[in-house]
N, C-alpha and C positions, 0 to 999 in steps of 0.2 A: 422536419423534412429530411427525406435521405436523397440523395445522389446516385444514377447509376450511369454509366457507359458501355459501348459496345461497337463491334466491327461494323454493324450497319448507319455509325455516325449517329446518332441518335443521343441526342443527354437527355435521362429521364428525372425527373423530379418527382417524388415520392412523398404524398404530402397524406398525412395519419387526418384520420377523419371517423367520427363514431360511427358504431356500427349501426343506430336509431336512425344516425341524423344522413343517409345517401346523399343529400345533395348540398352536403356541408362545403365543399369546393365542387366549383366550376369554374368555367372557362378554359381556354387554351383546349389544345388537341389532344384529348384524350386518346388512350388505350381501350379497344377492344376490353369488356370483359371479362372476353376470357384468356387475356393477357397479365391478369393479376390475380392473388388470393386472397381470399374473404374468408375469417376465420368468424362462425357466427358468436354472438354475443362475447367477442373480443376488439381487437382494434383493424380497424380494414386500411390499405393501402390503396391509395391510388396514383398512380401512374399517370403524370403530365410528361408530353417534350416537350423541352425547354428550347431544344434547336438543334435542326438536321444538317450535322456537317458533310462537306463531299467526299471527307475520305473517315477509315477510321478514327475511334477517339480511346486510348491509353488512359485516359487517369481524369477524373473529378477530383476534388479536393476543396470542402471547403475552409474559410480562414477559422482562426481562433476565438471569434466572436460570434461566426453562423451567418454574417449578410453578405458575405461576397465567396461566390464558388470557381476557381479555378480549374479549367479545362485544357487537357493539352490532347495531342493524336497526330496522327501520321503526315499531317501537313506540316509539321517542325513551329507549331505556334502554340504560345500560352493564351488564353482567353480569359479576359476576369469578368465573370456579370454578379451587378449585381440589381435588388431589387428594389424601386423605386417605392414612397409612400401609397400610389397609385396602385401598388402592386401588379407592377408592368417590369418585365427583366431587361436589362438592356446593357449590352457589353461597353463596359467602363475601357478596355482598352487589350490588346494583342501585342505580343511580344514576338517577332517570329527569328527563328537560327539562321542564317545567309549561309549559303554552303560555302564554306572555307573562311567567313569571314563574322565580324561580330554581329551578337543579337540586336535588333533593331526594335526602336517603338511603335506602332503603327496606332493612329486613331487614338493618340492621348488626347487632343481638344475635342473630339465627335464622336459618341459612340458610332460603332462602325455594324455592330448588329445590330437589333429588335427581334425580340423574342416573343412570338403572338402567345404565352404563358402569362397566365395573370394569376394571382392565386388570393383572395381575399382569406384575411385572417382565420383560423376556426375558431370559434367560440363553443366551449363546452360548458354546460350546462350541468 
């Protein structure tokens, strides 16, 4: 899986899927087709959002293991999701900057988002 961001708030989740098998992932709110490229008899991407923020979003990142993606952007907050066995994402917790004063934790007992992105395993064959 690759991570992207953008001005229009948008975290896209980029999940590799063979080029035989089209309906190797589903669910969540896919991309337009012709929002993505398809290299034929290579490896295709597809394009899920993971979650539309209201303002822009600066930086993805995920950790050093691959299951939890940090998000930060123009509302001064970090976002950690990550992804349940269910494969349902759902934000672990937000950090946000206080103007003038220290960062705060928001939402460490409740994740505070859900992200309608579900992404079942691929299995290649």
């Amino acid at each position: 899986m690759i991570a992207s961001c953008g001005q229009d708030g948008r975290v896209i989740v980029w999940v590799s899927a063979s080029s035989t098998d089209p309906n190797a992932v589903h669910h969540g709110a896919t991309l337009e087709p012709s929002e993505y490229t398809h290299r034929p008899g290579g490896t295709s991407w597809l394009p899920v959002v993971l979650y539309t923020y209201s303002d822009v979003v600066w930086h993805v990142s995920w950790s050093i293991t691959g299951n939890i993606l940090a998000v930060s952007g123009g509302d001064n907050k970090v976002t950690l999701w990550k992804e349940t066995l269910e494969g349902k994402w759902i934000a672990l917790s937000e950090i946000a900057r206080n103007h003038g004063g220290p960062p705060s934790l928001i939402g460490a007992d409740e994740p505070s988002q859900i992200s309608n992105l579900s992404i079942p395993p691929v299995v290649s064959t």
